[in-house]
gemmi code that builds the backbone of each chain (N, CA, C; Angstrom):
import gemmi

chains = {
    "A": [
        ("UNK", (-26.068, -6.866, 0.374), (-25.984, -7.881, 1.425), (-27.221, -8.781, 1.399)),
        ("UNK", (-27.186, -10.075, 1.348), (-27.944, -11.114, 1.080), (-28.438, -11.437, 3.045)),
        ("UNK", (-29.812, -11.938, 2.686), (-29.923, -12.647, 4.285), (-30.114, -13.683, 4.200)),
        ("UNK", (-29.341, -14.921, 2.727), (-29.403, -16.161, 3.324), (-28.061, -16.351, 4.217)),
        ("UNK", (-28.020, -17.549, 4.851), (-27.259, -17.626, 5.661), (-26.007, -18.078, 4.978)),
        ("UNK", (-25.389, -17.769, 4.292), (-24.324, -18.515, 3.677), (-23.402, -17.098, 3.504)),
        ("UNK", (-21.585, -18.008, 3.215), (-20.948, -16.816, 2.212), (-20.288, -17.820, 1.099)),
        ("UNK", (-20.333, -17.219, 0.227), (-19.502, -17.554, -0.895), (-18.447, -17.439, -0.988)),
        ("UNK", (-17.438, -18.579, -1.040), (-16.053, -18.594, -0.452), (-15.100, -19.218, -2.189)),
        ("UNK", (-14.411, -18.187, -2.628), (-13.421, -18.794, -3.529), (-12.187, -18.851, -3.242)),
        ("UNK", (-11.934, -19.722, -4.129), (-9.824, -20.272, -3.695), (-9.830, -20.061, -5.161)),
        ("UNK", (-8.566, -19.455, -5.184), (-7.874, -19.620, -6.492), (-6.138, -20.129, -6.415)),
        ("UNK", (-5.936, -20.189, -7.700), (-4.492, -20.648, -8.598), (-4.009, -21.929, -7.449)),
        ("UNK", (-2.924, -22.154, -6.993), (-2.677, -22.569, -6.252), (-3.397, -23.366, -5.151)),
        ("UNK", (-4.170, -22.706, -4.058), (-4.753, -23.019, -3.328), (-5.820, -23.497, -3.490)),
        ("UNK", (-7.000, -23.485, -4.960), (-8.081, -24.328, -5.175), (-7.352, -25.614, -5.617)),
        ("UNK", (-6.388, -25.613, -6.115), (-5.741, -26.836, -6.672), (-5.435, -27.674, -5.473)),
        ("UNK", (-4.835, -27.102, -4.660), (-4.688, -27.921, -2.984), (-5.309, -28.326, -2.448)),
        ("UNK", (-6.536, -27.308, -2.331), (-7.594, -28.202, -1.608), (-8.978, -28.810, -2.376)),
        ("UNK", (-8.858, -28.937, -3.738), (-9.641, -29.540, -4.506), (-10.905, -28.878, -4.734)),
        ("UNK", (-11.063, -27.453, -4.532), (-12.763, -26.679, -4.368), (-11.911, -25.423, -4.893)),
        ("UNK", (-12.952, -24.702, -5.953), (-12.197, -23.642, -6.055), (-13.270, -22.751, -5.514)),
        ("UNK", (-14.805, -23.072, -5.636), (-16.085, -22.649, -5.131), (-16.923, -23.100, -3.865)),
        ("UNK", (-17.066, -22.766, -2.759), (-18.176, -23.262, -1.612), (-19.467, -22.247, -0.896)),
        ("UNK", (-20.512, -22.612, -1.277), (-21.042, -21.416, -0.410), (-20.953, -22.113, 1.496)),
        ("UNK", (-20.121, -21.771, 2.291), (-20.266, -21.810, 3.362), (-21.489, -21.643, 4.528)),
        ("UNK", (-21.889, -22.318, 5.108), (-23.256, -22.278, 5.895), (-23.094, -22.686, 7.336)),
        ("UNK", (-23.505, -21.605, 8.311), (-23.066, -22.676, 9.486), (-24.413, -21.869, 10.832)),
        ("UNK", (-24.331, -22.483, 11.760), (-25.174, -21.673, 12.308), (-24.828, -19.921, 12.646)),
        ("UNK", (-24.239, -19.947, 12.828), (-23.545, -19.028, 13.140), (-22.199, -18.197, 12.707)),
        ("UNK", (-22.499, -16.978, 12.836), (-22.205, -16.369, 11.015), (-20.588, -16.055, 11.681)),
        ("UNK", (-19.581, -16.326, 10.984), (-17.912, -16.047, 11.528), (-18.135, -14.431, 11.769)),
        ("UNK", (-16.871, -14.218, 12.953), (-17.337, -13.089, 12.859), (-16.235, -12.194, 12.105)),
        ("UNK", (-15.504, -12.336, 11.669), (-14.185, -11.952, 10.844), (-13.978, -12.750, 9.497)),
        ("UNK", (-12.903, -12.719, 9.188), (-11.980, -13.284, 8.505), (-11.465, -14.217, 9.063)),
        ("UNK", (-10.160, -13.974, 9.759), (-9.660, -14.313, 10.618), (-10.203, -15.934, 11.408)),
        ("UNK", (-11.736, -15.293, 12.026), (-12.289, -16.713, 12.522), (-13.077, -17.476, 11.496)),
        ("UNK", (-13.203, -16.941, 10.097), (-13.953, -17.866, 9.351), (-12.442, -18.846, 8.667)),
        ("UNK", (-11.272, -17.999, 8.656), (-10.447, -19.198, 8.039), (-10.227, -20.356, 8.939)),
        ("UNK", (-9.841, -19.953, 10.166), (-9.820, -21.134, 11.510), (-10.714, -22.185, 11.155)),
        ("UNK", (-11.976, -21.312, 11.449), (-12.892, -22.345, 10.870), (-12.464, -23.354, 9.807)),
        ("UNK", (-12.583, -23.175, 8.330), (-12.030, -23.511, 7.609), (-10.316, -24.698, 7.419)),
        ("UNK", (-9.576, -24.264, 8.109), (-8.111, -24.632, 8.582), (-8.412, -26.183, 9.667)),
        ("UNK", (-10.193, -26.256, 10.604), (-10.385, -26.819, 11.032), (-10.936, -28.268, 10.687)),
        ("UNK", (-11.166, -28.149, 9.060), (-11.935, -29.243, 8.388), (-10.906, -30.817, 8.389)),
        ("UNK", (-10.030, -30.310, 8.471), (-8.898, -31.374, 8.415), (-7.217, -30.986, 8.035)),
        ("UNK", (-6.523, -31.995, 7.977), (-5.113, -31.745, 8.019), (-4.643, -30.910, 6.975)),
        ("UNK", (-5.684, -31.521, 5.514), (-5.216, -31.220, 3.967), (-5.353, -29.566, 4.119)),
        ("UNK", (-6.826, -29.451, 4.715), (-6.833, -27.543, 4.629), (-6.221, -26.805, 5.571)),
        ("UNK", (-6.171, -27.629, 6.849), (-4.826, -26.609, 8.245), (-3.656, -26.542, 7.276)),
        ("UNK", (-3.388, -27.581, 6.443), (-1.748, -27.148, 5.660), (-2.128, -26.027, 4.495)),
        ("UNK", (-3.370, -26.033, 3.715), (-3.002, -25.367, 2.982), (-3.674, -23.467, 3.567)),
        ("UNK", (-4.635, -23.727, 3.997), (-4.526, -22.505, 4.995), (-3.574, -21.675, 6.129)),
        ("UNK", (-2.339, -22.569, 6.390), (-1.750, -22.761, 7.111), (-0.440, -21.206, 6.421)),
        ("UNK", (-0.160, -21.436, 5.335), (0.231, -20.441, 4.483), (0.082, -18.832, 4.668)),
        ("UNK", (1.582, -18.665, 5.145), (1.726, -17.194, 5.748), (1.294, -16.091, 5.126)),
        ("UNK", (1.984, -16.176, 3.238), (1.762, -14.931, 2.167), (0.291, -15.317, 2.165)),
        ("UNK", (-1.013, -15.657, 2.374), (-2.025, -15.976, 2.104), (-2.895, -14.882, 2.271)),
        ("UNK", (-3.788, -14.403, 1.109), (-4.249, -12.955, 0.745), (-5.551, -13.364, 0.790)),
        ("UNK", (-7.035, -12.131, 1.609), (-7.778, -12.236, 1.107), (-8.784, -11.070, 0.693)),
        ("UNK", (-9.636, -11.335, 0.211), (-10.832, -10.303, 0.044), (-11.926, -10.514, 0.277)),
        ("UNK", (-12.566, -9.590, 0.303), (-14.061, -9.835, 0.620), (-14.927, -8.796, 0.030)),
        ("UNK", (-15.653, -9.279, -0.837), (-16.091, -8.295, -1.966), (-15.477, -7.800, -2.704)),
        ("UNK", (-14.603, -8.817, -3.390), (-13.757, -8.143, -4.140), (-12.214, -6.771, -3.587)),
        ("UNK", (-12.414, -6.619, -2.600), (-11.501, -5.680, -2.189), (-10.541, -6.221, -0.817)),
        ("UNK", (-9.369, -6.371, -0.985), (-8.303, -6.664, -0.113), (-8.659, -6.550, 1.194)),
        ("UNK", (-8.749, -7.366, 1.929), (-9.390, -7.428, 3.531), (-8.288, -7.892, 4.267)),
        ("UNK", (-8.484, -7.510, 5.522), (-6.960, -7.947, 6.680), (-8.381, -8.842, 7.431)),
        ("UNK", (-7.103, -9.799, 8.109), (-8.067, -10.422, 8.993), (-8.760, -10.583, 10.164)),
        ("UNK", (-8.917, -9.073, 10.666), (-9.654, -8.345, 11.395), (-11.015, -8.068, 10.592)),
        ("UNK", (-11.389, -8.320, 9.192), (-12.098, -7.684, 8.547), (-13.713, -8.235, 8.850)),
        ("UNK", (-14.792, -7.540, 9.155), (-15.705, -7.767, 9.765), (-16.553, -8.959, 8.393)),
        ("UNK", (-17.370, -9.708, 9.249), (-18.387, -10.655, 7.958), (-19.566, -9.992, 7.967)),
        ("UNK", (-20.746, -9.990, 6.692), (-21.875, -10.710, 6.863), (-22.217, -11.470, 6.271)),
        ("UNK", (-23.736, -12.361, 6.372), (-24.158, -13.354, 5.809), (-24.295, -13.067, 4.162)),
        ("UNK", (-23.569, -13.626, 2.751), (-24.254, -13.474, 1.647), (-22.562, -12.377, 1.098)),
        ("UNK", (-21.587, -12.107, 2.050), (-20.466, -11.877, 1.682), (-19.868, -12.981, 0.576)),
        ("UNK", (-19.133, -12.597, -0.224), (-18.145, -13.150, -1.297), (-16.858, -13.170, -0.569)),
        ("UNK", (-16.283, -13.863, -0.301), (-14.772, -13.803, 0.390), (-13.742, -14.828, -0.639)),
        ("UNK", (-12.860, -14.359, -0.954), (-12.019, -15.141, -1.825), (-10.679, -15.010, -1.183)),
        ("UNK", (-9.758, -16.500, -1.341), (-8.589, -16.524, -0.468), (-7.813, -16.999, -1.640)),
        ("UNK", (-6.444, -16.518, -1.544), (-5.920, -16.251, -3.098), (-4.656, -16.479, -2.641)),
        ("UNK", (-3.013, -17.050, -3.099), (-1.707, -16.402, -2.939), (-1.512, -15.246, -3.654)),
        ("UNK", (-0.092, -14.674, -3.204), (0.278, -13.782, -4.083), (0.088, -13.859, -5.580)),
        ("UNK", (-0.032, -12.900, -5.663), (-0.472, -12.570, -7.677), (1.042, -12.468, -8.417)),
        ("UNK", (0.635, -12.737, -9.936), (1.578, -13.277, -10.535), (1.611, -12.784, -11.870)),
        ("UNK", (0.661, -11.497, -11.958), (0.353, -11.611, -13.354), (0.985, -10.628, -13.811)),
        ("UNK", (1.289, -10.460, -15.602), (1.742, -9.950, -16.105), (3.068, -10.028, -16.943)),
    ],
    "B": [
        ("UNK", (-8.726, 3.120, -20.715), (-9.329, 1.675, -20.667), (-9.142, 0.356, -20.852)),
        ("UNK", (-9.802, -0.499, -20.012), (-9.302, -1.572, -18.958), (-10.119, -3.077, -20.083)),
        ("UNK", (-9.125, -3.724, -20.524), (-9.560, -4.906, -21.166), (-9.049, -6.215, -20.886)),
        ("UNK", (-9.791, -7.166, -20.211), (-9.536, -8.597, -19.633), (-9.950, -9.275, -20.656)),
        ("UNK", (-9.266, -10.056, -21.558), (-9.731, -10.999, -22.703), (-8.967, -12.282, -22.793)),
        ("UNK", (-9.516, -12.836, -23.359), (-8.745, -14.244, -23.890), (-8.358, -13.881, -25.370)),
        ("UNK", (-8.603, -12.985, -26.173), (-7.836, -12.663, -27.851), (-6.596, -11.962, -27.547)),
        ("UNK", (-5.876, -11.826, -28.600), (-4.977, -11.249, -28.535), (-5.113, -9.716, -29.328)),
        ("UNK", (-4.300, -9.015, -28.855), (-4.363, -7.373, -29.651), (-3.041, -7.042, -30.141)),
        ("UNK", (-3.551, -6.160, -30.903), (-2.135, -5.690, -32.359), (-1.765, -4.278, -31.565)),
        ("UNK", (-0.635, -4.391, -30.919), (-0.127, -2.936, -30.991), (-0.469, -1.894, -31.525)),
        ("UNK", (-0.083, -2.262, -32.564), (-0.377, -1.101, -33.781), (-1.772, -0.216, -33.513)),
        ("UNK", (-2.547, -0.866, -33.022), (-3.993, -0.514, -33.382), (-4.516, 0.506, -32.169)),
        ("UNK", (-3.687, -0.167, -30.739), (-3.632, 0.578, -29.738), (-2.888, 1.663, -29.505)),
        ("UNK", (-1.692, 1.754, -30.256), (-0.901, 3.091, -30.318), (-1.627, 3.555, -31.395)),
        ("UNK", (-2.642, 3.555, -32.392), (-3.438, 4.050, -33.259), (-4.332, 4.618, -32.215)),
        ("UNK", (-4.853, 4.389, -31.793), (-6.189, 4.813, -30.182), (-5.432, 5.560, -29.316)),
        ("UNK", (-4.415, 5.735, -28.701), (-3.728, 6.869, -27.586), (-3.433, 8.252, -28.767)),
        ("UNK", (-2.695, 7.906, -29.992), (-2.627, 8.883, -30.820), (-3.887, 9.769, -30.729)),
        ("UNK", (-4.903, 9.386, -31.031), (-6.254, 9.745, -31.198), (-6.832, 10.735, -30.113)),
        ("UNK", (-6.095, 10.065, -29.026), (-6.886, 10.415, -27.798), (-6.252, 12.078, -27.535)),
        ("UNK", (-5.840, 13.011, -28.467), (-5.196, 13.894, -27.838), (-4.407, 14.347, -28.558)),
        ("UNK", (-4.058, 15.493, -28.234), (-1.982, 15.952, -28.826), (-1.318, 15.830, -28.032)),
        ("UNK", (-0.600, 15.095, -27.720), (0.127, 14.152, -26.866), (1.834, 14.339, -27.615)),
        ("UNK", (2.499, 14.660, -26.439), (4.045, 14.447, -27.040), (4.739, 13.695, -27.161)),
        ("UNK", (3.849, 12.501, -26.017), (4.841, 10.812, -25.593), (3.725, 9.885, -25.869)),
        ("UNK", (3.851, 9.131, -26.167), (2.804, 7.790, -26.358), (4.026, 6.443, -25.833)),
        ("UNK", (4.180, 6.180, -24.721), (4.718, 5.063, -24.339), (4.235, 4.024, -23.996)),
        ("UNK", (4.560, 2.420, -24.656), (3.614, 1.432, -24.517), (4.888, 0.224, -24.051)),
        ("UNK", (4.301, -0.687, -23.343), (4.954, -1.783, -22.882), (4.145, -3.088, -23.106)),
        ("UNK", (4.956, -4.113, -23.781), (4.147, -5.203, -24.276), (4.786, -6.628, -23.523)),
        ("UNK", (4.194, -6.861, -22.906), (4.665, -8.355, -21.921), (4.403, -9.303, -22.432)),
        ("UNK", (5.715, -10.379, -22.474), (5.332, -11.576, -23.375), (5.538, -12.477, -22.399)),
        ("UNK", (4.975, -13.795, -22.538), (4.861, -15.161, -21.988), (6.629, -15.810, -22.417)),
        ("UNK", (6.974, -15.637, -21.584), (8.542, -16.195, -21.578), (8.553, -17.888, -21.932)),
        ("UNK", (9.458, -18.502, -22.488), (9.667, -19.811, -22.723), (10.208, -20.592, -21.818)),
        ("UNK", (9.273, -20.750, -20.926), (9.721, -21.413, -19.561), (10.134, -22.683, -19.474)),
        ("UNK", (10.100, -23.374, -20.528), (10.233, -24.948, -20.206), (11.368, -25.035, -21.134)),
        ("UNK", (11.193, -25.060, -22.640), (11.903, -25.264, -23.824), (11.052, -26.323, -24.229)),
        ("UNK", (10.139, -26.922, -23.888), (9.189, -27.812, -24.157), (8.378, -27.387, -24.757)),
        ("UNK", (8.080, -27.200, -25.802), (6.802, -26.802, -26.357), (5.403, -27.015, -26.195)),
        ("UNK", (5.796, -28.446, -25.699), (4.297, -29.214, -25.322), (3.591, -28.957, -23.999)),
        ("UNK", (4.327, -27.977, -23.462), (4.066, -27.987, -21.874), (3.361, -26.717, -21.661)),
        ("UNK", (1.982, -26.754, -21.429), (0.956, -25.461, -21.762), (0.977, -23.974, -20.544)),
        ("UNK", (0.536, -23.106, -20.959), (0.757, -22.216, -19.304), (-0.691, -20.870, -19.571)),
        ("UNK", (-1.444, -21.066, -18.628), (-2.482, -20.464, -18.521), (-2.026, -19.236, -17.621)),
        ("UNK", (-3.358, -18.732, -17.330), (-3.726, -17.439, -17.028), (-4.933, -17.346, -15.991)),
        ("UNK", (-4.768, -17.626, -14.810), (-6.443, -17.716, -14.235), (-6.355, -16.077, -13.436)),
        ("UNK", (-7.660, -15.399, -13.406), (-8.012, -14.024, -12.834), (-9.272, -14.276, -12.145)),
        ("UNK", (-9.680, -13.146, -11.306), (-10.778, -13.313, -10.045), (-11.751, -11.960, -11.322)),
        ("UNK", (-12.312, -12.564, -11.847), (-13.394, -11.987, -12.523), (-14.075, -10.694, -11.763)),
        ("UNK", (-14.295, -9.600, -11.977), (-14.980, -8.425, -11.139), (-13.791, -7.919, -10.561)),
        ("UNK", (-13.143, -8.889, -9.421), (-12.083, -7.992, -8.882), (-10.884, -7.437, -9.553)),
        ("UNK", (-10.547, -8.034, -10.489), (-9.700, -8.016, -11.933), (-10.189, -6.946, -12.183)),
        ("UNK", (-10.782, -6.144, -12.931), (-11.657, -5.089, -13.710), (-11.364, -3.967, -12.533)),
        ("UNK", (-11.690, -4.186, -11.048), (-11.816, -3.018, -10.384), (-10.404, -2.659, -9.618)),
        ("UNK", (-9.577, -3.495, -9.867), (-8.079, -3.279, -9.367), (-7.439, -2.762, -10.135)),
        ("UNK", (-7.807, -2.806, -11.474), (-6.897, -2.290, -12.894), (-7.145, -0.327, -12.728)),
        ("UNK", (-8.239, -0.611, -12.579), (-9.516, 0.446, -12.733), (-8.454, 1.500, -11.841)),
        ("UNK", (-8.762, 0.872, -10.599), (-7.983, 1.779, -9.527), (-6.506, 1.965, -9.356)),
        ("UNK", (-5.951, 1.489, -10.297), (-4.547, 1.515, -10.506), (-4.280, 2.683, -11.406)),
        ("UNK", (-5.171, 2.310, -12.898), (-5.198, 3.673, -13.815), (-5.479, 5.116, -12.932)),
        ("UNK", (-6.266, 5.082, -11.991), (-6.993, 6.267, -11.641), (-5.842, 6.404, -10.473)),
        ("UNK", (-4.890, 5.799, -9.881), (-4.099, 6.185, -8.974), (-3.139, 6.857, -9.877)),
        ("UNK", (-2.441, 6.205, -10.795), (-1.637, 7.127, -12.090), (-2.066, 8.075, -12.666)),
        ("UNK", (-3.464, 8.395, -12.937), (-3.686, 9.868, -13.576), (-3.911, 10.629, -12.721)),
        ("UNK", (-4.232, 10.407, -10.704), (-4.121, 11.508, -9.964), (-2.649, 11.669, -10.000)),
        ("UNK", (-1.542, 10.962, -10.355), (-0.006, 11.409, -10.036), (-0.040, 12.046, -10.935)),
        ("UNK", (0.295, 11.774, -12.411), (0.726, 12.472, -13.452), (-0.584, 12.968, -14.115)),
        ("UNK", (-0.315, 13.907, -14.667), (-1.104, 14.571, -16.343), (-1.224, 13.651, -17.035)),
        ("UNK", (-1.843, 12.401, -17.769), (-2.135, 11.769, -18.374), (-3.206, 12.153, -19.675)),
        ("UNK", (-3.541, 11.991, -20.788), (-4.022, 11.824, -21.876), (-4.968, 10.748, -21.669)),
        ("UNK", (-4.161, 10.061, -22.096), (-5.262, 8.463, -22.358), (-3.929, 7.210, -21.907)),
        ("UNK", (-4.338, 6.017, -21.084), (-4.320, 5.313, -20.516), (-5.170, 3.543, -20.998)),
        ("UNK", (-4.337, 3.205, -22.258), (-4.474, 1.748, -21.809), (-4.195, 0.391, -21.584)),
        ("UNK", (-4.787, -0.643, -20.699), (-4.342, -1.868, -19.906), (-5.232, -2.879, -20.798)),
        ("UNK", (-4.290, -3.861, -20.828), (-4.962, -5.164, -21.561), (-4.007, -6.629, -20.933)),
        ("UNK", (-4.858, -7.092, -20.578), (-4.430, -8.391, -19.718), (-4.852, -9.390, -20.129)),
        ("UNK", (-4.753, -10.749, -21.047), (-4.903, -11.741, -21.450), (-4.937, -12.726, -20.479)),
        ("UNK", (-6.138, -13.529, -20.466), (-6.275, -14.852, -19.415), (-6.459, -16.118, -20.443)),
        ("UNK", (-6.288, -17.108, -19.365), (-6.688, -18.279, -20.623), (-5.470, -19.223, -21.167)),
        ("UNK", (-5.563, -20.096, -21.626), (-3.914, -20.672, -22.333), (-3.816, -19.831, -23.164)),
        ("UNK", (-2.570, -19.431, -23.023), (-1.188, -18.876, -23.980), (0.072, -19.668, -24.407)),
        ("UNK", (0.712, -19.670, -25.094), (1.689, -20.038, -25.449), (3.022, -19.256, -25.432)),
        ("UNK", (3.957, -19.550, -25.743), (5.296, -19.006, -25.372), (5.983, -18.015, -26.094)),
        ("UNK", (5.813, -16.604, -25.877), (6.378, -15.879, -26.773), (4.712, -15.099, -27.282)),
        ("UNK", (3.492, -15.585, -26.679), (2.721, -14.686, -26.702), (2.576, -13.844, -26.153)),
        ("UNK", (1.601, -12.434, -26.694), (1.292, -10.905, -26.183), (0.602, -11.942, -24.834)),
        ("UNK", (0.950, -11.253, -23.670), (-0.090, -11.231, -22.208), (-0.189, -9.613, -21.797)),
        ("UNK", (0.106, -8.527, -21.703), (-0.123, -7.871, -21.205), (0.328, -6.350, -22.201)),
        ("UNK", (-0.606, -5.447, -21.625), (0.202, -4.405, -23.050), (-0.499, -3.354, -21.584)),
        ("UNK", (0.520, -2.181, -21.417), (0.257, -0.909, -21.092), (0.534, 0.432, -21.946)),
        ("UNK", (-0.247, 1.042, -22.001), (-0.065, 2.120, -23.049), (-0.466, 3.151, -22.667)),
        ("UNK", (0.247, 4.571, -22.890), (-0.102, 5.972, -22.018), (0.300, 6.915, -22.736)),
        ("UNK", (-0.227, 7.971, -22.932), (0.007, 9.222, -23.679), (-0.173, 10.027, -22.865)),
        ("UNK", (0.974, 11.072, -23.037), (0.977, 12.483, -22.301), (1.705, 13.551, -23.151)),
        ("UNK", (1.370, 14.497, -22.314), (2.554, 15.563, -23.030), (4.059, 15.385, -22.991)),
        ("UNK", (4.505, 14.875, -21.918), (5.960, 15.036, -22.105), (6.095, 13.493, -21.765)),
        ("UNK", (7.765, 13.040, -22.140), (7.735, 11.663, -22.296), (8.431, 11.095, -21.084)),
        ("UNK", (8.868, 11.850, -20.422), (9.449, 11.179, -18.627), (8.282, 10.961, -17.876)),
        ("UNK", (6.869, 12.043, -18.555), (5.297, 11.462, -17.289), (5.127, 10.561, -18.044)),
        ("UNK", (5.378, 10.034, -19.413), (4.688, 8.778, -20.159), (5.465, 7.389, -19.416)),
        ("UNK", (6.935, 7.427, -19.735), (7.489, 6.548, -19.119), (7.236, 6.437, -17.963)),
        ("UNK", (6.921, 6.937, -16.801), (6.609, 7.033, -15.429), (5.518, 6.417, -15.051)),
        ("UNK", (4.512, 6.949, -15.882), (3.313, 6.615, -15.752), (3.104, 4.906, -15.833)),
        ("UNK", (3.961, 4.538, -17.148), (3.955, 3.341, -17.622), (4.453, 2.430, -16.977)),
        ("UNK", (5.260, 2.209, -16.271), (6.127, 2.225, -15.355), (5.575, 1.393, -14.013)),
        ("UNK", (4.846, 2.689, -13.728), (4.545, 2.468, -12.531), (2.841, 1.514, -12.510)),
        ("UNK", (2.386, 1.509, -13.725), (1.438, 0.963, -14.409), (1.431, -1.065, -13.863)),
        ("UNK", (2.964, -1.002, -14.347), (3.292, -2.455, -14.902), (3.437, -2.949, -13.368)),
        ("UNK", (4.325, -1.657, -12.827), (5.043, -2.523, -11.700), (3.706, -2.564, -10.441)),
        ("UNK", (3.106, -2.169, -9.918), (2.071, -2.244, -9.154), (0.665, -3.586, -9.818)),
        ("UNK", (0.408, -3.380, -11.173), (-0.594, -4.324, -11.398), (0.378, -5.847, -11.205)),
        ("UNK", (1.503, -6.038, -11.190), (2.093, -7.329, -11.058), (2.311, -7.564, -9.400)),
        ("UNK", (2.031, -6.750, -8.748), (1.852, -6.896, -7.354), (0.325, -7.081, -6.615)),
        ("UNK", (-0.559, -6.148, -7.326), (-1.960, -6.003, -6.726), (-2.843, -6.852, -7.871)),
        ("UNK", (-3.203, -7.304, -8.915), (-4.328, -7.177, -9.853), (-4.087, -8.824, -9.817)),
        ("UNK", (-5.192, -9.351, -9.613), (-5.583, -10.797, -9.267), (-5.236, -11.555, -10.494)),
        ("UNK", (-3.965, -11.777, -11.048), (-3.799, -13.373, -11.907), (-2.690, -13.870, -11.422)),
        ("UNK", (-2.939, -15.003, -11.729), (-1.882, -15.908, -11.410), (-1.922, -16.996, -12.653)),
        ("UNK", (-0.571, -16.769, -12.955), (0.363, -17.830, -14.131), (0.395, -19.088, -13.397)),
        ("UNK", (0.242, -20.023, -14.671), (0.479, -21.227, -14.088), (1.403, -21.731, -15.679)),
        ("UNK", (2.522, -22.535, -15.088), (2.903, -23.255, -16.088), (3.003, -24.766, -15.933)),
        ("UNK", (2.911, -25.216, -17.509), (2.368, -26.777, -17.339), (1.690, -26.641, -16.204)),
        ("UNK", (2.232, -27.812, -15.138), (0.996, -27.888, -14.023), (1.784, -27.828, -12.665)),
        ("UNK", (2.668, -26.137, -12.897), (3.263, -25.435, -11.756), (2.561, -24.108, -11.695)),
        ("UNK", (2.047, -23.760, -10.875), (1.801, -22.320, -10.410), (2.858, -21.413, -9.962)),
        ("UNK", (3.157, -20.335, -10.811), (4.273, -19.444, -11.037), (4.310, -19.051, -9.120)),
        ("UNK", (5.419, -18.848, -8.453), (5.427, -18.121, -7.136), (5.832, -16.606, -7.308)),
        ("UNK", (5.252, -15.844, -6.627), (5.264, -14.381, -6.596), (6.814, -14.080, -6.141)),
        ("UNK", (7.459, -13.491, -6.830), (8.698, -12.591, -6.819), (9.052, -11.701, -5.788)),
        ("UNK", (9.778, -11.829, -4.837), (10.249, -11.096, -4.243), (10.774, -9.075, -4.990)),
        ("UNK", (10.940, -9.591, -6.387), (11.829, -8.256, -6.780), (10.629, -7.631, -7.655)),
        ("UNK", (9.514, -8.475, -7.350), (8.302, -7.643, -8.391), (7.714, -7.096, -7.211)),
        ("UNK", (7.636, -7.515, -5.806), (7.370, -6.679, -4.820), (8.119, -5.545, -4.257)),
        ("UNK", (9.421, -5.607, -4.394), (10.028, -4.524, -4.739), (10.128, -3.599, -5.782)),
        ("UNK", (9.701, -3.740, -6.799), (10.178, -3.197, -7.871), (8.077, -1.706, -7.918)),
        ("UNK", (6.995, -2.419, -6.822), (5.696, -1.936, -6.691), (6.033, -0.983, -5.163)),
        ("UNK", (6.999, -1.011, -4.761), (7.124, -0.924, -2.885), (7.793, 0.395, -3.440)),
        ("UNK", (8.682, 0.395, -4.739), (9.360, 1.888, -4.904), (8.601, 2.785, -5.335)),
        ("UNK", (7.584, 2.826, -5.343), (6.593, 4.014, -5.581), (6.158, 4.199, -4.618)),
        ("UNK", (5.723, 3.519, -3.514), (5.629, 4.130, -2.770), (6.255, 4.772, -1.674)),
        ("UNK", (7.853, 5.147, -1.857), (8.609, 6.050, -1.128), (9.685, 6.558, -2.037)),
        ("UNK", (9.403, 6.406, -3.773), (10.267, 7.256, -4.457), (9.797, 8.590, -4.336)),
        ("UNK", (10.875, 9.383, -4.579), (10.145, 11.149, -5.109), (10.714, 10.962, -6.873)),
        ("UNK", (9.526, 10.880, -7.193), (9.318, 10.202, -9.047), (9.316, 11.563, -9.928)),
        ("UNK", (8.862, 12.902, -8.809), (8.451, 13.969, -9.437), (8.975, 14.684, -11.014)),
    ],
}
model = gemmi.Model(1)
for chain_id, residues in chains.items():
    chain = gemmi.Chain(chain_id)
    for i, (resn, *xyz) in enumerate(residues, 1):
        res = gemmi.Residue()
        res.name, res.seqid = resn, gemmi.SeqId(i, " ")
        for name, pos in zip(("N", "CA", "C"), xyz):
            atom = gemmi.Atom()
            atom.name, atom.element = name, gemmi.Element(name[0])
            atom.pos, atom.b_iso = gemmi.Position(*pos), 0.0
            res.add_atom(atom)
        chain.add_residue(res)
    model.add_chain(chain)
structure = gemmi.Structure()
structure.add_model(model)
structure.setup_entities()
């Protein structure tokens, strides 16, 4: 766990393509306290990301490992928001 | 063991390596190819994966299959990157003693990493949508009796 104030936020396949970022380190005063309220957040930047956040099957993790969006933050977390997988 | 690459691998060489691994009665392998989705030749189709989490989802998939079955040796190879049509993308391979835990094993290998393990296909410049019957086909393990 890092104590700068940021998290490192990836989008993949689909959804970096939508919203044009596949990488952001996120910074704000105040650290989200979930999942949940960091996508709001996020969903809040404008119309383009409420639609593509907006997306029901929408999966994430945080540290690499499958998180619900109850899932607690801290500062210097990796959180990646992904659709369903496809591979193989 | 768990290999994320952009080359491609020879069968042969990997059912040469499970042989090895053992006296084994079943060596069952499954080789997934990149289907010809367009008929276009010109129309390219990649492979993008979540680097780290890729590696540790595979990881924990193998190790959920060798607490079910008796397993030998166990291996996964997943190709990222442009591919072309009718190329190797995915190879599972498993050796055991008897050949209903090989098939099983294998099986259940394919059908769970196409539900849980972070890639996503893209063709030309469509992103493949997740399957309803590949989520079914990962959902029957967990309330078959496979025994």
């Amino acid at each position: 766990m890092s104590n700068t104030n940021a998290i490192t936020i990836l989008y993949f396949a689909s959804l970096g393509d939508a919203l044009g970022v596949t990488e952001e380190h996120f910074s704000q005063a105040s650290l989200p306290a979930d999942v949940a309220s960091l996508r709001a957040q996020l969903a809040a930047r404008d119309t383009q990301w409420a639609a593509a956040l907006s997306a029901t099957n929408l999966r994430c993790a945080v540290n690499q490992s499958l998180a619900k969006p109850e899932h607690p933050l801290c500062w210097g977390d990796e959180v990646a928001f992904f659709p369903p997988v496809t591979g193989g | 063991m768990i290999r994320v690459q952009q080359a491609d691998f020879v069968v042969a060489d990997e059912y040469h390596h499970l042989q090895q691994s053992g006296i084994a009665g079943a060596i069952v392998t499954f080789s997934g190819l990149v289907r010809d989705f367009t008929g276009d030749t010109g129309e390219s189709f990649f492979l993008q994966h979540y680097p780290g989490m890729t590696e540790s989802v595979l990881n924990k998939i193998v190790s959920q299959a060798e607490s079910r079955w008796p397993l030998l040796a166990v291996t996964v190879i997943h190709r990222v990157g442009h591919l072309q049509a009718g190329d190797q993308i995915v190879f599972v391979g498993v050796s055991s003693a008897h050949r209903k835990t090989a098939f099983a094993a294998c099986e259940y290998i394919i059908d769970v990493l196409k539900t849980e393990a972070p890639f996503w296909k893209k063709e030309g410049s469509r992103w493949v949508a997740a399957k309803q019957s590949d989520q079914a086909a990962a959902d029957r393990w967990l309330t078959a009796d496979d025994s």
